[in-house]
PyMOL Python script that loads the backbone (N, CA, C, O; Angstrom):
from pymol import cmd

cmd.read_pdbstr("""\
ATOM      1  N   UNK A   1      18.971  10.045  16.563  1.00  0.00           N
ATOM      2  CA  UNK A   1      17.956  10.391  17.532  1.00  0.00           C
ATOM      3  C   UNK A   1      17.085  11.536  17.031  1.00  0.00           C
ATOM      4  O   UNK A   1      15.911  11.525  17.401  1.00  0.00           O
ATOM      5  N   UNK A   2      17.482  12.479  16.275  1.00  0.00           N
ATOM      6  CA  UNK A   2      16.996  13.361  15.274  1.00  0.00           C
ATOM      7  C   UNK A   2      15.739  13.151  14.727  1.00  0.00           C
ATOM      8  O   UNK A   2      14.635  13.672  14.884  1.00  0.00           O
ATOM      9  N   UNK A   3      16.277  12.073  13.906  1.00  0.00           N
ATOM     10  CA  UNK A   3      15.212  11.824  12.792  1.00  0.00           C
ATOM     11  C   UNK A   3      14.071  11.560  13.471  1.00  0.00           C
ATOM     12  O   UNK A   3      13.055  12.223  13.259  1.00  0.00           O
ATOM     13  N   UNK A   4      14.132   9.987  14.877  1.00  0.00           N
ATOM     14  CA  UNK A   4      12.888  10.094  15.346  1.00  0.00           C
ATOM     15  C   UNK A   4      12.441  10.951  16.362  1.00  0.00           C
ATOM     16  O   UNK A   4      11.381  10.681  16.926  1.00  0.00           O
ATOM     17  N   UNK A   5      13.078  11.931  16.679  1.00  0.00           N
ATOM     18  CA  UNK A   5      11.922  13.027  17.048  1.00  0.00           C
ATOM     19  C   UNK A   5      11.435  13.957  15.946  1.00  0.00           C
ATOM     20  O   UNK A   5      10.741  14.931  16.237  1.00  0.00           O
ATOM     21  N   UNK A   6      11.722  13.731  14.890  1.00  0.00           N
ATOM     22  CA  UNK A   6      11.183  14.721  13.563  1.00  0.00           C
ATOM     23  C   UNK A   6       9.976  13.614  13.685  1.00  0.00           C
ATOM     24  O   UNK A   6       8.905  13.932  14.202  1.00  0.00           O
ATOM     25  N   UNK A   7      10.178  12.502  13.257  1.00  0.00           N
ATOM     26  CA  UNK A   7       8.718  11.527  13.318  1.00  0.00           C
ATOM     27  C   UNK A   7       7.657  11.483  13.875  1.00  0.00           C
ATOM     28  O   UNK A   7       6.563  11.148  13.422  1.00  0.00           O
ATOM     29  N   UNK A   8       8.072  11.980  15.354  1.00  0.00           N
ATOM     30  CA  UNK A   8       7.042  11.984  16.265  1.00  0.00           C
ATOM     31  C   UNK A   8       5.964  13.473  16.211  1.00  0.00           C
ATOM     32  O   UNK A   8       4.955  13.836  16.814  1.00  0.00           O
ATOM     33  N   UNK A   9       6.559  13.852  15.478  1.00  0.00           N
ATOM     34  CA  UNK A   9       6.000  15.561  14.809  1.00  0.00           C
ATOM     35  C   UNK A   9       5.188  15.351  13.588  1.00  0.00           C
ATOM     36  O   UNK A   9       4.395  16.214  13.211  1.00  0.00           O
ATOM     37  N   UNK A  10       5.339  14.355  13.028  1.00  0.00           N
ATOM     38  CA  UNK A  10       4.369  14.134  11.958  1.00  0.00           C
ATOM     39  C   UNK A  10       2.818  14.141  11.762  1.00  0.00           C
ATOM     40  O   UNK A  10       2.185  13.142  12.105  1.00  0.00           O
ATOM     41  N   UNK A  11       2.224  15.146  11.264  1.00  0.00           N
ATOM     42  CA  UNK A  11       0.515  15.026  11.339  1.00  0.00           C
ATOM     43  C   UNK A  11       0.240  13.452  10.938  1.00  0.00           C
ATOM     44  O   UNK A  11       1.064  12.614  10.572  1.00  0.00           O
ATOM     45  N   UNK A  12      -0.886  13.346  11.085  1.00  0.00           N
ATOM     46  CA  UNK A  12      -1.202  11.821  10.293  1.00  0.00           C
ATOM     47  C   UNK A  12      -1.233  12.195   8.834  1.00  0.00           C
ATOM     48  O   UNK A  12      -1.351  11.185   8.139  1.00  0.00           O
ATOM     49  N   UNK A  13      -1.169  13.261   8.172  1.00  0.00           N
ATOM     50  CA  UNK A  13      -1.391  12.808   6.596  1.00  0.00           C
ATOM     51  C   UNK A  13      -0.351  13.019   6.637  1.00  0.00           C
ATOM     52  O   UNK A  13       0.165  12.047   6.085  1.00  0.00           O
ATOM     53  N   UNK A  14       0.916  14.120   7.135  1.00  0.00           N
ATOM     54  CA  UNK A  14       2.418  13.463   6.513  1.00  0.00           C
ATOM     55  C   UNK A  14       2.737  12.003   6.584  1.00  0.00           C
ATOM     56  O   UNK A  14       3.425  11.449   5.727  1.00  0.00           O
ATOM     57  N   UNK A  15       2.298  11.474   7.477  1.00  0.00           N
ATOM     58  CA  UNK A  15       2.776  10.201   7.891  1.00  0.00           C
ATOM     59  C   UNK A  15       1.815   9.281   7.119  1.00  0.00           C
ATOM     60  O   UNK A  15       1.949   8.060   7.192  1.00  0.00           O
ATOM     61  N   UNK A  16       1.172   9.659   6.628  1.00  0.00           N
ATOM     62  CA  UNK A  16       0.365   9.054   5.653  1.00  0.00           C
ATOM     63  C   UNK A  16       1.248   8.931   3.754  1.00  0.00           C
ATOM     64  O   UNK A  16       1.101   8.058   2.899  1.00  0.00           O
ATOM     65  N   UNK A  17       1.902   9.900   3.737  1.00  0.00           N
ATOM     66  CA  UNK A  17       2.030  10.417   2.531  1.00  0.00           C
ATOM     67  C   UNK A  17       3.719   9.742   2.527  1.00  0.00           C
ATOM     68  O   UNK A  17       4.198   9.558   1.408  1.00  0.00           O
ATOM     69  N   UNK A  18       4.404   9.462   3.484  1.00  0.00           N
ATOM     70  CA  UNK A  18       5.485   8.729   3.631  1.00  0.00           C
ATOM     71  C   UNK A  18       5.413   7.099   2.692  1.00  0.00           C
ATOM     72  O   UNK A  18       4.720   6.091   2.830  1.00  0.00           O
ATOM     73  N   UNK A  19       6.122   7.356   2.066  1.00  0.00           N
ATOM     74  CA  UNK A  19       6.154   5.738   0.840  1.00  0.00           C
ATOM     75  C   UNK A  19       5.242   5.930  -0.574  1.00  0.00           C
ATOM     76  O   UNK A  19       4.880   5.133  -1.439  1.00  0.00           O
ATOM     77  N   UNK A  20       5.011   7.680  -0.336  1.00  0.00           N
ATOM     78  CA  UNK A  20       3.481   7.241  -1.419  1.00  0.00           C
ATOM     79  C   UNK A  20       4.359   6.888  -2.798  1.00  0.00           C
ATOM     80  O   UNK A  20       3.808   6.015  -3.469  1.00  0.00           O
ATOM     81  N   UNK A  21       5.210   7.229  -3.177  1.00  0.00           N
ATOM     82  CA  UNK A  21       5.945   6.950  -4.371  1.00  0.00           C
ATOM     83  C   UNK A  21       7.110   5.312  -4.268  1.00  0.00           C
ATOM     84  O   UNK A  21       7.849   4.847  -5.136  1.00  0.00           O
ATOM     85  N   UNK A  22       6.916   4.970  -3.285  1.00  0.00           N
ATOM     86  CA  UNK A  22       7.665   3.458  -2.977  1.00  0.00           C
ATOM     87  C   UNK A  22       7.122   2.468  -2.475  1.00  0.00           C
ATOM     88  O   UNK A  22       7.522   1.356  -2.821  1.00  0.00           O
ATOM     89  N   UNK A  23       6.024   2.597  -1.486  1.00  0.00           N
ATOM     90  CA  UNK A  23       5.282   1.027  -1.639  1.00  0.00           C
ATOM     91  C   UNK A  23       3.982   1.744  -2.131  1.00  0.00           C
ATOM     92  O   UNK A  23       3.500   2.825  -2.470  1.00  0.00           O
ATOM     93  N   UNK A  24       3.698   0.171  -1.907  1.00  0.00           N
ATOM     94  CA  UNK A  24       1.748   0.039  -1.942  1.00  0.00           C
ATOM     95  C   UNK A  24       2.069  -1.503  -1.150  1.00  0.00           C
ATOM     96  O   UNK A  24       3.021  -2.280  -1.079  1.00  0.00           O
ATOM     97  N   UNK A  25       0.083  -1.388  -0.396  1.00  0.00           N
ATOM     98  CA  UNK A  25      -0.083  -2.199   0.306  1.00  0.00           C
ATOM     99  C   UNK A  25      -1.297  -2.870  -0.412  1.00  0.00           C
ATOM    100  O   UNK A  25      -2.339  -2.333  -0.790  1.00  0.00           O
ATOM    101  N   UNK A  26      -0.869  -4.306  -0.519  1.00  0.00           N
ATOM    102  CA  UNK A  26      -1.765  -5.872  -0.902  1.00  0.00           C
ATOM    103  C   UNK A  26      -2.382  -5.710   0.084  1.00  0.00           C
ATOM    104  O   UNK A  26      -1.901  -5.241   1.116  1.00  0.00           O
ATOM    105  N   UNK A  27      -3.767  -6.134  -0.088  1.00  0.00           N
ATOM    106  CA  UNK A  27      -4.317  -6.810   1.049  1.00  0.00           C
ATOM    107  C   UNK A  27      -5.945  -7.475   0.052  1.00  0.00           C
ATOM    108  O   UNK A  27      -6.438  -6.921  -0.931  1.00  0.00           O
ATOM    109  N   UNK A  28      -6.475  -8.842   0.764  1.00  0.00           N
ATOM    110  CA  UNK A  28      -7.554  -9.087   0.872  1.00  0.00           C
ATOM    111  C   UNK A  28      -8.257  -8.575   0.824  1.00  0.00           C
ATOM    112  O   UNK A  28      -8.379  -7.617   1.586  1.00  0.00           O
ATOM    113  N   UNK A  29      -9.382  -8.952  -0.313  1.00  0.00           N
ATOM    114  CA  UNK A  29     -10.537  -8.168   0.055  1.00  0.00           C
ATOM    115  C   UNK A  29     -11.883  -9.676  -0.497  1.00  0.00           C
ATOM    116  O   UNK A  29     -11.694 -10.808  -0.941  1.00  0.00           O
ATOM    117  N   UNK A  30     -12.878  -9.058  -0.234  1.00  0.00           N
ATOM    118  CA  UNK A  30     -14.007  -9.667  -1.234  1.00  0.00           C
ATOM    119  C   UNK A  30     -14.904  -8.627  -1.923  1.00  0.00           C
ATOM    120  O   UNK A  30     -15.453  -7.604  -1.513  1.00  0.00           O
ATOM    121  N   UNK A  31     -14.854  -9.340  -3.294  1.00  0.00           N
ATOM    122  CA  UNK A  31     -15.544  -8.679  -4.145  1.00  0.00           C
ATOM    123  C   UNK A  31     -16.974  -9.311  -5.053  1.00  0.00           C
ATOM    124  O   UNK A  31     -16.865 -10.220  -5.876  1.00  0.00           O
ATOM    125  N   UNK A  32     -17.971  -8.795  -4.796  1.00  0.00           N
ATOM    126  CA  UNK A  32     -18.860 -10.264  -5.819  1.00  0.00           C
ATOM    127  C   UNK A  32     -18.948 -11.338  -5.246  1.00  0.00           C
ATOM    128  O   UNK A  32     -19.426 -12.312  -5.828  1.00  0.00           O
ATOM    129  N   UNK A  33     -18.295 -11.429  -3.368  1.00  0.00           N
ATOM    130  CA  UNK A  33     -18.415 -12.830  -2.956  1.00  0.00           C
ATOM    131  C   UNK A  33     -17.502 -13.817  -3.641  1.00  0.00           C
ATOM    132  O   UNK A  33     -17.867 -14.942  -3.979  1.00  0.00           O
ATOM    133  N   UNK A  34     -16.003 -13.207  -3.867  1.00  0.00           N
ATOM    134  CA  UNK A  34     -15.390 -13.654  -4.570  1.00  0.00           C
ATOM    135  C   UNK A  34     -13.773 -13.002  -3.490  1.00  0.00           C
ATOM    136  O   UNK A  34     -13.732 -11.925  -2.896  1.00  0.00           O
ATOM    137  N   UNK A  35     -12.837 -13.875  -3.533  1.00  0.00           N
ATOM    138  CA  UNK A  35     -11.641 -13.280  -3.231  1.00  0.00           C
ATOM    139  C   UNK A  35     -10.908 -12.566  -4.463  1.00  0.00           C
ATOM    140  O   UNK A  35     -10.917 -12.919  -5.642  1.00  0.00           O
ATOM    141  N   UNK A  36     -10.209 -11.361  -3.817  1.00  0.00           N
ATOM    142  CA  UNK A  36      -9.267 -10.705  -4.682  1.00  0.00           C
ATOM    143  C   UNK A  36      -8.508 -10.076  -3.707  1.00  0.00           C
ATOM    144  O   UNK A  36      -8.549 -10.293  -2.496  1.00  0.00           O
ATOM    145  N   UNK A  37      -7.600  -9.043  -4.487  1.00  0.00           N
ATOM    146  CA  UNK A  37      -6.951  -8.576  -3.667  1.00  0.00           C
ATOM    147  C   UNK A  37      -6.266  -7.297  -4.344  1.00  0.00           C
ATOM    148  O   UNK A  37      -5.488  -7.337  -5.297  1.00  0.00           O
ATOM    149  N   UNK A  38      -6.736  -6.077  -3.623  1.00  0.00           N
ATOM    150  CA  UNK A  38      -6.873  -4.811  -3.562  1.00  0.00           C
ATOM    151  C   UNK A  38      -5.197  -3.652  -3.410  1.00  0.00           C
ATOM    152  O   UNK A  38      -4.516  -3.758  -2.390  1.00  0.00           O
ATOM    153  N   UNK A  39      -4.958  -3.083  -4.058  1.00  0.00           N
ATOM    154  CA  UNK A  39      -3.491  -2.491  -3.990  1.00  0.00           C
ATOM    155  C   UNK A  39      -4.328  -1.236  -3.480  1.00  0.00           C
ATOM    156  O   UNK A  39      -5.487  -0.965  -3.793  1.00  0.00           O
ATOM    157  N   UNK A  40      -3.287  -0.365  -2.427  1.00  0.00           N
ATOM    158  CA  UNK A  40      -3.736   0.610  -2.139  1.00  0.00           C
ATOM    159  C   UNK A  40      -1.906   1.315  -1.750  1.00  0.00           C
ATOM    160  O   UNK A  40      -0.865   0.690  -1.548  1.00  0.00           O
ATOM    161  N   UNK A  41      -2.187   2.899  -1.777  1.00  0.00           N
ATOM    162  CA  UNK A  41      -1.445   3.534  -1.676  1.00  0.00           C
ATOM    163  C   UNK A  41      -0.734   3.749  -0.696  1.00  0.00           C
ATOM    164  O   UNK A  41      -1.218   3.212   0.300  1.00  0.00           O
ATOM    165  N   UNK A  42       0.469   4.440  -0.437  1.00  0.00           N
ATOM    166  CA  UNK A  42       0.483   4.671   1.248  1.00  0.00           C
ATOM    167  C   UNK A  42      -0.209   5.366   1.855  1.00  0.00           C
ATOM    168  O   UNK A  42      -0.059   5.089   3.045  1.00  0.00           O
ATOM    169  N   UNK A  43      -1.073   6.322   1.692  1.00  0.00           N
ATOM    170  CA  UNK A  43      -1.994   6.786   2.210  1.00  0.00           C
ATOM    171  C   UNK A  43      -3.648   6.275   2.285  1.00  0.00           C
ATOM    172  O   UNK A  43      -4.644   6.999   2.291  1.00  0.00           O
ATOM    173  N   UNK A  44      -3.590   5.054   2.330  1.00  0.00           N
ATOM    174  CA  UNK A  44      -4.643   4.390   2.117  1.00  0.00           C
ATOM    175  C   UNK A  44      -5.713   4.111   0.833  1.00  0.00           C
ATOM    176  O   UNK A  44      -6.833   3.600   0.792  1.00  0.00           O
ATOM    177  N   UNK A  45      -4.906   4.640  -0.098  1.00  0.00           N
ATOM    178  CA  UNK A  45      -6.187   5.201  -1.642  1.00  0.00           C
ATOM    179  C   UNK A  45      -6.191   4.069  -2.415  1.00  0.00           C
ATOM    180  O   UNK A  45      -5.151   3.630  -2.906  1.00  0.00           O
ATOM    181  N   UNK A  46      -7.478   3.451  -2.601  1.00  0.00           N
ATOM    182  CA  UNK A  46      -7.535   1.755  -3.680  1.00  0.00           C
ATOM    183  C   UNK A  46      -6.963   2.472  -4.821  1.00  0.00           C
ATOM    184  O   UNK A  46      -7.365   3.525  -5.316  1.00  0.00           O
ATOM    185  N   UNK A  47      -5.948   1.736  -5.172  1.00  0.00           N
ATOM    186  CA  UNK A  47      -5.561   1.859  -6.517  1.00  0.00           C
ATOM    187  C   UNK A  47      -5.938   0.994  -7.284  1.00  0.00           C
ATOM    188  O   UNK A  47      -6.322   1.509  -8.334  1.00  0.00           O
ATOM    189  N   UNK A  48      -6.043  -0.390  -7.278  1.00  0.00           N
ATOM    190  CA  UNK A  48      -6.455  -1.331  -7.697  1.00  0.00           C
ATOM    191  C   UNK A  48      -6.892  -2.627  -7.322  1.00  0.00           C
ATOM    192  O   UNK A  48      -6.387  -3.144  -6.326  1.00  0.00           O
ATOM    193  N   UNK A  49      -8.031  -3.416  -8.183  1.00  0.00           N
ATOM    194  CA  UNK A  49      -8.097  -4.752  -7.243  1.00  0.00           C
ATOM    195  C   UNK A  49      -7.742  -5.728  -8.542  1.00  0.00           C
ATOM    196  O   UNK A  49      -7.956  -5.573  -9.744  1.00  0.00           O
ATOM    197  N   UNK A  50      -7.204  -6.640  -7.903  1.00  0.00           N
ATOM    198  CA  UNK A  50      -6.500  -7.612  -8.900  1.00  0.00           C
ATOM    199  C   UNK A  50      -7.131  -8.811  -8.288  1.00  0.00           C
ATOM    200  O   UNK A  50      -7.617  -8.782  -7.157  1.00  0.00           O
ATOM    201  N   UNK A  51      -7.114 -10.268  -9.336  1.00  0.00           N
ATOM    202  CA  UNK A  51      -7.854 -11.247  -9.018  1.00  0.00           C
ATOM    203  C   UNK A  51      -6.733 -12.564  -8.285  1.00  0.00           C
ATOM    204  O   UNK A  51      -6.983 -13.746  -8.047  1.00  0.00           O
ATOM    205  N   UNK A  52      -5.968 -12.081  -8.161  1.00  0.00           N
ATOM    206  CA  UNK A  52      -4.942 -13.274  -6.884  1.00  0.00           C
ATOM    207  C   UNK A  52      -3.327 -12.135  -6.616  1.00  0.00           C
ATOM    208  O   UNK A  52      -2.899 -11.154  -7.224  1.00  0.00           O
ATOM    209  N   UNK A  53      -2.795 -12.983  -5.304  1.00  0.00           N
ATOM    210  CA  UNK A  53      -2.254 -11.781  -4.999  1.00  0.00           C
ATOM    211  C   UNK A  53      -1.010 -11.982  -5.893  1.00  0.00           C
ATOM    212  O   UNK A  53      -0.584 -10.837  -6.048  1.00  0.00           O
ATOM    213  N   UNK A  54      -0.302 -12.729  -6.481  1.00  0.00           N
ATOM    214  CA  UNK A  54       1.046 -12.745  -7.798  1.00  0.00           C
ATOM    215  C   UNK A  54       0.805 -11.511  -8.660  1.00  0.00           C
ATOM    216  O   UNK A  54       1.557 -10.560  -8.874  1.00  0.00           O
ATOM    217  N   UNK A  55      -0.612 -11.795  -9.168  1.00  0.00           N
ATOM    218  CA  UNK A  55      -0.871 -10.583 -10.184  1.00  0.00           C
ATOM    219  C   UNK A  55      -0.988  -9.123  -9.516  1.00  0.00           C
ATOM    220  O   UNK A  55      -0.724  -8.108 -10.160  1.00  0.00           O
ATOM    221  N   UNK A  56      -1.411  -9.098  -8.151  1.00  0.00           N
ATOM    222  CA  UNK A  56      -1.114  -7.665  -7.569  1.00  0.00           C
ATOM    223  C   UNK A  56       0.573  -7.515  -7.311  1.00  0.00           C
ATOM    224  O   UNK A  56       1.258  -6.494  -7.362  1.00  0.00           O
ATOM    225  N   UNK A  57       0.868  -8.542  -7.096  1.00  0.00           N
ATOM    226  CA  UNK A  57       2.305  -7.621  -6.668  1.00  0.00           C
ATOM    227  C   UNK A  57       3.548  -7.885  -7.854  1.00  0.00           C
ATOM    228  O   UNK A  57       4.757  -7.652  -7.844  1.00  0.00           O
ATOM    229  N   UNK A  58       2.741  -8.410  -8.738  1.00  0.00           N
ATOM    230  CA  UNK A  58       3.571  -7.594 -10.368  1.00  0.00           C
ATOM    231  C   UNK A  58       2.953  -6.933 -10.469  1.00  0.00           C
ATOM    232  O   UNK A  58       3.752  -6.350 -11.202  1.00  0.00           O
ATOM    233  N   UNK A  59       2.035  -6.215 -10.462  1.00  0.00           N
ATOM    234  CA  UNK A  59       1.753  -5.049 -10.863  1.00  0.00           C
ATOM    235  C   UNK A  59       2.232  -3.922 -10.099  1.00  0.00           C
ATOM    236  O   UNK A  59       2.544  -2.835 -10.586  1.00  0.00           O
ATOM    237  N   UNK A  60       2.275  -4.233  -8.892  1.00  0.00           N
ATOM    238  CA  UNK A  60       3.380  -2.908  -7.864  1.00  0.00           C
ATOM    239  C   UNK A  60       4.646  -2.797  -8.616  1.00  0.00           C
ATOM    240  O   UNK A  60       5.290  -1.781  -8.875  1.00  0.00           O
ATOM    241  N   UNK A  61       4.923  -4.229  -8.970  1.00  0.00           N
ATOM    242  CA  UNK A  61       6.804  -4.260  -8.908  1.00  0.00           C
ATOM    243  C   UNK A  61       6.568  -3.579 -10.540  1.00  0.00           C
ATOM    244  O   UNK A  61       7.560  -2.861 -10.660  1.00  0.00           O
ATOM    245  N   UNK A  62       6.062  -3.501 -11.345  1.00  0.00           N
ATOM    246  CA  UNK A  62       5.938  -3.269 -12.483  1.00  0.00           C
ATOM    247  C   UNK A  62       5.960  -1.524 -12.763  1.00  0.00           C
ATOM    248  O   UNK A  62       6.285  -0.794 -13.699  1.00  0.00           O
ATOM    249  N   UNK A  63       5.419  -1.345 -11.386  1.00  0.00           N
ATOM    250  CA  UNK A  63       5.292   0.608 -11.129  1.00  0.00           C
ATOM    251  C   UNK A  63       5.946   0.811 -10.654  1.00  0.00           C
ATOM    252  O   UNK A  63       5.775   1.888 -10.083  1.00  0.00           O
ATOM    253  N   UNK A  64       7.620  -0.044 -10.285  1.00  0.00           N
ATOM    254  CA  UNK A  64       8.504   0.287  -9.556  1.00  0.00           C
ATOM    255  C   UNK A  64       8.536   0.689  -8.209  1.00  0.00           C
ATOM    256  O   UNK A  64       9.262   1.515  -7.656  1.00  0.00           O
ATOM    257  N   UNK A  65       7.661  -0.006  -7.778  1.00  0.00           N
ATOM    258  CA  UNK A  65       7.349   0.192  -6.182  1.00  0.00           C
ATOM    259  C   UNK A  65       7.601  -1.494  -5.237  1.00  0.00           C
ATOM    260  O   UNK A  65       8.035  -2.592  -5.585  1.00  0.00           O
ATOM    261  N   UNK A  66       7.270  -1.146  -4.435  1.00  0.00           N
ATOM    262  CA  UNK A  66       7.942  -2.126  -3.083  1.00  0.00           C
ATOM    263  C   UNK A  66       6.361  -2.854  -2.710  1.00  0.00           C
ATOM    264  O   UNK A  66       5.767  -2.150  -1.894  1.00  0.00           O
ATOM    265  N   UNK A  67       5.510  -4.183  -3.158  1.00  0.00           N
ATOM    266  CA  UNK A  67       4.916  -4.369  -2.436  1.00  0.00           C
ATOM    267  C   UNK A  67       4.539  -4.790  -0.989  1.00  0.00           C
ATOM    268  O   UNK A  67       5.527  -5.147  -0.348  1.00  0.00           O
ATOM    269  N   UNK A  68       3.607  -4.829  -0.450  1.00  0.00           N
ATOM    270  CA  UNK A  68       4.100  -4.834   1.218  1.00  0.00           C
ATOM    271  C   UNK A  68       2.210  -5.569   1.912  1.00  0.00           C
ATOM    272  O   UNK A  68       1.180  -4.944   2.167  1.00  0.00           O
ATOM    273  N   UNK A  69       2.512  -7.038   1.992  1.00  0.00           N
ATOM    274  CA  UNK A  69       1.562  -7.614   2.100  1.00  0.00           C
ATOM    275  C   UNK A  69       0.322  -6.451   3.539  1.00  0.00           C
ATOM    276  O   UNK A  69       0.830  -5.384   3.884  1.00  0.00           O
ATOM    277  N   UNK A  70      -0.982  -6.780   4.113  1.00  0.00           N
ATOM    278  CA  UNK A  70      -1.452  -6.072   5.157  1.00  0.00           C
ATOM    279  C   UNK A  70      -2.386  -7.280   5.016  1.00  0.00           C
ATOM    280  O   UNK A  70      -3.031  -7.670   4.043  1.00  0.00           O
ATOM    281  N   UNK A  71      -2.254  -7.851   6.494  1.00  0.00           N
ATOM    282  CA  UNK A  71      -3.166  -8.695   7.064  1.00  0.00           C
ATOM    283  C   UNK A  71      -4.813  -7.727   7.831  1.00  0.00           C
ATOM    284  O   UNK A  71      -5.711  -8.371   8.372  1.00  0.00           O
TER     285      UNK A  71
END
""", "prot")
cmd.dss("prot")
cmd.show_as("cartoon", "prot")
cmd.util.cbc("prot")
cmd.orient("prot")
């Protein structure tokens, strides 16, 4: 019961900064009028855009991180 009242104390950039070293989030994008699909940090920061989503999420798993699809 602890922990989530420590949670509920969280500014938004702690709670932003939670996973930054364990996931990243896939998601859709368009680029050029073209589909791809964009890796971003846990705090929202493009890290990268990759051209289908297999190749984005070897490239997470490759940085030893957890990818984590976002509709």
């Amino acid at each position: 019961m602890l922990f989530v009242e420590g949670m509920r104390q969280l500014s938004p950039r702690e709670l932003g900064l939670l996973g930054m070293e364990d996931v990243a989030y896939v998601k859709r994008v368009v680029v050029d009028g073209s589909d791809a699909f964009a890796v971003h940090a846990a705090d929202g920061t493009q890290i990268a855009v990759m051209p289908n989503r297999d190749v984005a999420f070897a490239v997470v798993r490759q940085h030893d991180m957890e990818p984590v699809s976002v509709h």
